[in-house]
SEFIZA-3560 file (N, C-alpha, C; in Angstrom, 3 decimals):
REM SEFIZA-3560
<numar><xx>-50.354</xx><yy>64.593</yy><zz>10.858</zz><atom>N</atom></numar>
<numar><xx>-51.490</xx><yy>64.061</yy><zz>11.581</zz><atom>CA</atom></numar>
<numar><xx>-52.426</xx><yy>63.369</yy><zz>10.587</zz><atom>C</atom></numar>
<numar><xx>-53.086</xx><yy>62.428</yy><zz>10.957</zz><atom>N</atom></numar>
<numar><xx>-53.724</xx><yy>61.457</yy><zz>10.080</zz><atom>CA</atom></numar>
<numar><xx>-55.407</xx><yy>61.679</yy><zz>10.382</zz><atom>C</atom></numar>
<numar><xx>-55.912</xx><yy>61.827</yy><zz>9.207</zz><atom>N</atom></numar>
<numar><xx>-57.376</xx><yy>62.183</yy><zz>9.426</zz><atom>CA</atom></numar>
<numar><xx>-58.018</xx><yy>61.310</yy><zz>9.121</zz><atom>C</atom></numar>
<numar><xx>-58.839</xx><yy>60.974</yy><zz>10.644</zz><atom>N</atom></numar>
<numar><xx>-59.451</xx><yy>60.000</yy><zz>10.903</zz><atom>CA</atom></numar>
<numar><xx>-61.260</xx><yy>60.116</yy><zz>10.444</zz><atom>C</atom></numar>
<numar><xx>-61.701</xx><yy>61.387</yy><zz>10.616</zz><atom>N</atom></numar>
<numar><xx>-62.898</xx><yy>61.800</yy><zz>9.779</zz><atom>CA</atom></numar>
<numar><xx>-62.983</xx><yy>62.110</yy><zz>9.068</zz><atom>C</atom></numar>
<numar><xx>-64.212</xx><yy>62.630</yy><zz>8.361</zz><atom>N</atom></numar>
<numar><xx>-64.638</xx><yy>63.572</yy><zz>7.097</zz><atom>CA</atom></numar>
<numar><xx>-65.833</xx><yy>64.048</yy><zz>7.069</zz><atom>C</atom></numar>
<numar><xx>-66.196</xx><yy>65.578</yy><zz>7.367</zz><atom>N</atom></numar>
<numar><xx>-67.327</xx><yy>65.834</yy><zz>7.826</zz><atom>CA</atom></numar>
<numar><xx>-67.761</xx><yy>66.723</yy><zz>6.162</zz><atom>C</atom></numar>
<numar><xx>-68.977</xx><yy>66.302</yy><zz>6.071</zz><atom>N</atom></numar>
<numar><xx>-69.835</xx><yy>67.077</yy><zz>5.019</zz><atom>CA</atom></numar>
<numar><xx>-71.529</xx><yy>67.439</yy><zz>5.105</zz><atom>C</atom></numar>
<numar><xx>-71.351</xx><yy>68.374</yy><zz>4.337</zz><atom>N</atom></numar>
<numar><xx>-72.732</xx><yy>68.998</yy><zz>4.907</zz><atom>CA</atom></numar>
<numar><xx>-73.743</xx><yy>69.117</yy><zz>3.188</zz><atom>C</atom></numar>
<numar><xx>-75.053</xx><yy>69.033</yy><zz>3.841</zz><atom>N</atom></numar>
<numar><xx>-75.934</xx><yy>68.512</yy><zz>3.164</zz><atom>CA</atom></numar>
<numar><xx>-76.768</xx><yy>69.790</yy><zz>2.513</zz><atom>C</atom></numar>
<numar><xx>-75.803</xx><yy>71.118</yy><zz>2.844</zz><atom>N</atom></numar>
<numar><xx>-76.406</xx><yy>72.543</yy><zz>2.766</zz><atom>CA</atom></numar>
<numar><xx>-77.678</xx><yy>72.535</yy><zz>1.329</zz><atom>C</atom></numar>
<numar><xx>-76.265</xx><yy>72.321</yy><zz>0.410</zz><atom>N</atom></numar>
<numar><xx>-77.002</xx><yy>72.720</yy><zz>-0.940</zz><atom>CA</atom></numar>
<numar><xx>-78.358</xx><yy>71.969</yy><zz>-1.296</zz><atom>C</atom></numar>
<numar><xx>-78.407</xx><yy>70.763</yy><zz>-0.662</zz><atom>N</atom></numar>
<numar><xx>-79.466</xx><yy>69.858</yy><zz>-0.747</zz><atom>CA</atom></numar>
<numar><xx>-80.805</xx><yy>70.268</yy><zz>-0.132</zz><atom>C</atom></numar>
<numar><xx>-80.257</xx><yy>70.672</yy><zz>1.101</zz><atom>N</atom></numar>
<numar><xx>-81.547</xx><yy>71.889</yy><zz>1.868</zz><atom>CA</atom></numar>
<numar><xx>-82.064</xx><yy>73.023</yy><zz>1.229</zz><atom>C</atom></numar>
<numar><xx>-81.189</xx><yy>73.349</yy><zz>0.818</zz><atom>N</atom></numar>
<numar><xx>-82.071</xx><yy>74.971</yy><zz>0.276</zz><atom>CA</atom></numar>
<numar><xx>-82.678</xx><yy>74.809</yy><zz>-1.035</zz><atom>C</atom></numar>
<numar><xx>-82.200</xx><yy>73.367</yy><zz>-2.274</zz><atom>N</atom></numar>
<numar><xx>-83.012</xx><yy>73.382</yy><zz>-2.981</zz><atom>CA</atom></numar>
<numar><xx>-84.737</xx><yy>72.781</yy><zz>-2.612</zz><atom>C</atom></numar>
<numar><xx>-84.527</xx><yy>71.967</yy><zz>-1.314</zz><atom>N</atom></numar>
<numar><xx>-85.681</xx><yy>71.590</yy><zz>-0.951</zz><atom>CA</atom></numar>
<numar><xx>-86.584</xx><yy>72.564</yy><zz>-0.569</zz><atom>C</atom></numar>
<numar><xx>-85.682</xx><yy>73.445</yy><zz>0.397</zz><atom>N</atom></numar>
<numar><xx>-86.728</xx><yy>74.333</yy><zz>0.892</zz><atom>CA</atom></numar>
<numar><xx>-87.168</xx><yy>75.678</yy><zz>-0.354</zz><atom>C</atom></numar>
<numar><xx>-86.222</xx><yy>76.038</yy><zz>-1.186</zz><atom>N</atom></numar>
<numar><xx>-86.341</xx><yy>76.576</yy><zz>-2.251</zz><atom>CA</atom></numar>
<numar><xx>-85.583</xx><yy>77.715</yy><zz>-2.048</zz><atom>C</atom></numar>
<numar><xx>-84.651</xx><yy>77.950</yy><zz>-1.430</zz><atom>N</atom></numar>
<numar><xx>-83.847</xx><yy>78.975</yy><zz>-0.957</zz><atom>CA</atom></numar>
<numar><xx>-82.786</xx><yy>79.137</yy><zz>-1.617</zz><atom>C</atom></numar>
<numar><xx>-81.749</xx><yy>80.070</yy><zz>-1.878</zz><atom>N</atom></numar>
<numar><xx>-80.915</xx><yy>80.987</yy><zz>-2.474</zz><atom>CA</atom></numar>
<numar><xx>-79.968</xx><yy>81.158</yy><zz>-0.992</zz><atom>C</atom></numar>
<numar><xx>-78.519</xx><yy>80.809</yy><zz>-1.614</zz><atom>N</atom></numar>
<numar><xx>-77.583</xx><yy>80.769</yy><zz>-0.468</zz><atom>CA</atom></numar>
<numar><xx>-77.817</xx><yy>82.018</yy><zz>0.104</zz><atom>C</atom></numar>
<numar><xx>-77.932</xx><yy>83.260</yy><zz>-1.029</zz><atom>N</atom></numar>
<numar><xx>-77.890</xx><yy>84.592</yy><zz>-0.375</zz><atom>CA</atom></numar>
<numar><xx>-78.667</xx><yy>84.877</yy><zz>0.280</zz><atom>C</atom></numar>
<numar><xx>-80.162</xx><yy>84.555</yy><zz>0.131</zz><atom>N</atom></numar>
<numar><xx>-81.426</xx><yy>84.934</yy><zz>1.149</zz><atom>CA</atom></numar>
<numar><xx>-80.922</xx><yy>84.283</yy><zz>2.308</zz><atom>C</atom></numar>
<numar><xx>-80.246</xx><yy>82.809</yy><zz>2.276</zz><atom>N</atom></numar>
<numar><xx>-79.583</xx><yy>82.701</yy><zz>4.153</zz><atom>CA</atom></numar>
<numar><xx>-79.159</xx><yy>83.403</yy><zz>4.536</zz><atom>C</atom></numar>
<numar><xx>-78.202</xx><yy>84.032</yy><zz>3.783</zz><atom>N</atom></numar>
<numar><xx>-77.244</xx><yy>84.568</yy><zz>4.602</zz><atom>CA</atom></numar>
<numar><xx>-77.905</xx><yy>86.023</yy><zz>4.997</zz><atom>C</atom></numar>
<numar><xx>-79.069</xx><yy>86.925</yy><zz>4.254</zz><atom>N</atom></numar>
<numar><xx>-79.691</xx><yy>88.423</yy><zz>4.512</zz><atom>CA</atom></numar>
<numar><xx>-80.753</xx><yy>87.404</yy><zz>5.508</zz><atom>C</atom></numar>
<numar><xx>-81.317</xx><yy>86.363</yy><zz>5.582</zz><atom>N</atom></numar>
<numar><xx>-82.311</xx><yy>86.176</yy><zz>6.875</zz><atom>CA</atom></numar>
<numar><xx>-81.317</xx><yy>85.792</yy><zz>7.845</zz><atom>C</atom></numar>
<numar><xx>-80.247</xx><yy>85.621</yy><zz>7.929</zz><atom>N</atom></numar>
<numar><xx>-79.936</xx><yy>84.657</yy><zz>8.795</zz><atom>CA</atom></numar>
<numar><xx>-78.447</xx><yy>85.787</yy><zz>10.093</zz><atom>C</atom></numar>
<numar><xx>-78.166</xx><yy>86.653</yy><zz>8.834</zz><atom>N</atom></numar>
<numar><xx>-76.752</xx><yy>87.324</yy><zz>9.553</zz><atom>CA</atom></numar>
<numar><xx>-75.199</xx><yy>86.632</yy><zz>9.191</zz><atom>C</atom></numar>
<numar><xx>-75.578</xx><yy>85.511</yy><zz>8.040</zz><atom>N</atom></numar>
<numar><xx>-74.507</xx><yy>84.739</yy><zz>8.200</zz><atom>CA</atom></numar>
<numar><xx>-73.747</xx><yy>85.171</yy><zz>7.036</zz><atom>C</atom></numar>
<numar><xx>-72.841</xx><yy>85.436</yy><zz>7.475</zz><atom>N</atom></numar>
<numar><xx>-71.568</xx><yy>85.757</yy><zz>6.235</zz><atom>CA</atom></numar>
<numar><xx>-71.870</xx><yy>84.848</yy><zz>5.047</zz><atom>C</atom></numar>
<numar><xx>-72.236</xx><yy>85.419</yy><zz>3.434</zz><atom>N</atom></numar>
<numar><xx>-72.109</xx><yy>84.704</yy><zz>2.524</zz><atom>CA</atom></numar>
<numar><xx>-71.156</xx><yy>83.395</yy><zz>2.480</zz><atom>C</atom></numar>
<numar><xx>-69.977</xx><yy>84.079</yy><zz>2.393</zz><atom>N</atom></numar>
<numar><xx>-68.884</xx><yy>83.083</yy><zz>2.433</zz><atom>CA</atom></numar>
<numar><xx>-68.935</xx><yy>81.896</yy><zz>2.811</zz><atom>C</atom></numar>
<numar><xx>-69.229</xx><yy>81.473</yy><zz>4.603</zz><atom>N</atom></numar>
<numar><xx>-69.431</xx><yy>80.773</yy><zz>5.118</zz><atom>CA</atom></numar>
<numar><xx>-70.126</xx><yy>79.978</yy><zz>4.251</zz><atom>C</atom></numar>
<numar><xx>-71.564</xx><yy>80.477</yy><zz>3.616</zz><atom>N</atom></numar>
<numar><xx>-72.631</xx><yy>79.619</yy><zz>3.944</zz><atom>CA</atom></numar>
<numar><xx>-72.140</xx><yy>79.149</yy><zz>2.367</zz><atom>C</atom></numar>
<numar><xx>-71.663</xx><yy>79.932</yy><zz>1.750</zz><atom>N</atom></numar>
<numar><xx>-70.857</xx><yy>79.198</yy><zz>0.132</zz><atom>CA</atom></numar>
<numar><xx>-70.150</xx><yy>77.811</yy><zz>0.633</zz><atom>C</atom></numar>
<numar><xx>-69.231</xx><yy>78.255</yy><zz>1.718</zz><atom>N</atom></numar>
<numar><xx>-68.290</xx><yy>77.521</yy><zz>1.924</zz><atom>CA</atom></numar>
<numar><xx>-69.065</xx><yy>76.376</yy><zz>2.591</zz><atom>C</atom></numar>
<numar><xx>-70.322</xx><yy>76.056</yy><zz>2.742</zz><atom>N</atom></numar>
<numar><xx>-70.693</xx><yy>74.829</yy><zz>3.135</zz><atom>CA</atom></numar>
<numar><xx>-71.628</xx><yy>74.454</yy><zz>2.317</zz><atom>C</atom></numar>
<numar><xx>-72.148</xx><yy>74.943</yy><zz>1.422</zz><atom>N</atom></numar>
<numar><xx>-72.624</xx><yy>74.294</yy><zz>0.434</zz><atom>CA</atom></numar>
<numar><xx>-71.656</xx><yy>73.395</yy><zz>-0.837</zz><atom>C</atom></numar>
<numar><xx>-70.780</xx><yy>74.065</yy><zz>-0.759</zz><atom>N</atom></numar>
<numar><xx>-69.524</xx><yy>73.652</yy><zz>-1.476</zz><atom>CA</atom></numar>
<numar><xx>-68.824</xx><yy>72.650</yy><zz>-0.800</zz><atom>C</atom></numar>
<numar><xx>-69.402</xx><yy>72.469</yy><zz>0.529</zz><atom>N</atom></numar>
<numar><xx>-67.911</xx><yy>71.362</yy><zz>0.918</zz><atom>CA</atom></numar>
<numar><xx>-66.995</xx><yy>71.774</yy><zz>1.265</zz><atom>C</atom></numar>
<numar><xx>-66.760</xx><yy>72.914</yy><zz>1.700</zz><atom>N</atom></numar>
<numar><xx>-65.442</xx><yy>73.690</yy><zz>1.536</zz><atom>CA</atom></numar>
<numar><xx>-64.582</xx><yy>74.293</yy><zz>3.240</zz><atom>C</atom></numar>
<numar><xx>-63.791</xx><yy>73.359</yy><zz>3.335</zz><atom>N</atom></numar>
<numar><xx>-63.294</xx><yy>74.331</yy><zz>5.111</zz><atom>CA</atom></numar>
<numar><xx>-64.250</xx><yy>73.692</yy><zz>5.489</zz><atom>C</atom></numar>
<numar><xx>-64.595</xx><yy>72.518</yy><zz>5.928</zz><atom>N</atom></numar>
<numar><xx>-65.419</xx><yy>72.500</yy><zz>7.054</zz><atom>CA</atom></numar>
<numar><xx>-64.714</xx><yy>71.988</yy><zz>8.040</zz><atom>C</atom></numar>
<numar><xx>-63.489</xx><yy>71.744</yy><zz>7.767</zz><atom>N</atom></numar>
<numar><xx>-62.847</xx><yy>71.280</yy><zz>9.278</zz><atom>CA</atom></numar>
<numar><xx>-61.910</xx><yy>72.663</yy><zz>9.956</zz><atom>C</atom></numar>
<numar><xx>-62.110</xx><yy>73.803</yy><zz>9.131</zz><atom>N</atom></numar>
<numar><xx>-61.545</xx><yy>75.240</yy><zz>10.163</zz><atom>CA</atom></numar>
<numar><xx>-62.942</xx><yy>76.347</yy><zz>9.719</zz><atom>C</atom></numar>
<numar><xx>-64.232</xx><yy>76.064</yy><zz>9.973</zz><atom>N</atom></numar>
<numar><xx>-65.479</xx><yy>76.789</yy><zz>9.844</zz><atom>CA</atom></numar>
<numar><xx>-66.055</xx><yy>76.707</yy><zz>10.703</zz><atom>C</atom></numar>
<numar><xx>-66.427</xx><yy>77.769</yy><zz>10.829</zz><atom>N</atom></numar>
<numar><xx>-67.514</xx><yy>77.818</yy><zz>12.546</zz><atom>CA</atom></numar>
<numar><xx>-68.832</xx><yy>78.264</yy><zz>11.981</zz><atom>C</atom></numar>
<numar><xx>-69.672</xx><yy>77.019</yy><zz>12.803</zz><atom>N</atom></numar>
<numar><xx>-70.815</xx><yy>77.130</yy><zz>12.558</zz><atom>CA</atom></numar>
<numar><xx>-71.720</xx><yy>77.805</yy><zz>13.552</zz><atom>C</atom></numar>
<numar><xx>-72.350</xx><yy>78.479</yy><zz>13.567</zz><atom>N</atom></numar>
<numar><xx>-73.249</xx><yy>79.197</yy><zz>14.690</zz><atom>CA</atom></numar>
<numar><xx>-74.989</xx><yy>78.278</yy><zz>14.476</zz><atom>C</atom></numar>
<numar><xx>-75.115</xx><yy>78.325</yy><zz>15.935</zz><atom>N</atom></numar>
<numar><xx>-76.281</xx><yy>77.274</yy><zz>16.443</zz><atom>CA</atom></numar>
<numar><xx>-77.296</xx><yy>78.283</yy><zz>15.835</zz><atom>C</atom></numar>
<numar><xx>-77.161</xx><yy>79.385</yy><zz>15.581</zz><atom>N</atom></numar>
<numar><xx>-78.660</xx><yy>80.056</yy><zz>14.963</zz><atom>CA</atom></numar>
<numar><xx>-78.986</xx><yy>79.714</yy><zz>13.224</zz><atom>C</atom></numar>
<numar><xx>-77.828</xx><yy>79.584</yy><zz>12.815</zz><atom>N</atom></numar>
<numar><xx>-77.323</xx><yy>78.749</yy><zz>11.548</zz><atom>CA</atom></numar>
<numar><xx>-78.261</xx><yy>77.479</yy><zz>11.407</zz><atom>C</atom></numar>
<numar><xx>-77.890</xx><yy>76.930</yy><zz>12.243</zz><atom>N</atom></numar>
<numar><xx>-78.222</xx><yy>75.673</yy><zz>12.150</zz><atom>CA</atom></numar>
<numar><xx>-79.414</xx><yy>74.968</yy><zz>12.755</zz><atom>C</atom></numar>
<numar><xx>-79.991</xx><yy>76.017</yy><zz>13.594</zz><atom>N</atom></numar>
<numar><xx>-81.421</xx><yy>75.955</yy><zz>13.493</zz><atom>CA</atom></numar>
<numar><xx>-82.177</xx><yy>76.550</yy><zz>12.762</zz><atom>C</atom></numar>
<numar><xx>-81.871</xx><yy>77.371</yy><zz>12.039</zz><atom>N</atom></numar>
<numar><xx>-83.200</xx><yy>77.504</yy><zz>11.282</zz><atom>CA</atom></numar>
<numar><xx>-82.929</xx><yy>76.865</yy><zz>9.643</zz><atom>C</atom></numar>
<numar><xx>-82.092</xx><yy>76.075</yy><zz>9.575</zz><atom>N</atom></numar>
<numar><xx>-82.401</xx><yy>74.889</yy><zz>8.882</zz><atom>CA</atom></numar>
<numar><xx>-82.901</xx><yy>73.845</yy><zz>8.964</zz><atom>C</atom></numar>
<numar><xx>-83.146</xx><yy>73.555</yy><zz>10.154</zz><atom>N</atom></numar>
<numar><xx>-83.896</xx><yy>72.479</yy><zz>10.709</zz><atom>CA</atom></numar>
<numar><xx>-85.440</xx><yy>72.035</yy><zz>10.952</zz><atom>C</atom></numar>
//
């Protein structure tokens, strides 16, 4: 199958703005470290599930 997108995320760029530590997301947030590694890194984002509580309170 031929991949027609490429999705990337702007994580690491956020939390130095906001001044945050992947790990404090993940103890405020409930979100599995991993995950939130794995999107600061670029990493799996086309088999990663993102949860809408995630992703609002980055916003």
């Amino acid at each position: 199958m031929k991949i027609k997108f490429l999705l990337t995320c702007n994580l690491e760029r956020i939390l130095k703005e906001q001044n945050i530590t992947p790990y404090k997301l993940s103890k405020d947030t409930g979100e599995r470290i991993g995950t939130i590694y794995k999107l600061v890194n670029n990493q799996g984002m086309d088999n990663s599930r993102l949860s809408t509580s995630l992703l609002y309170r980055l916003n």
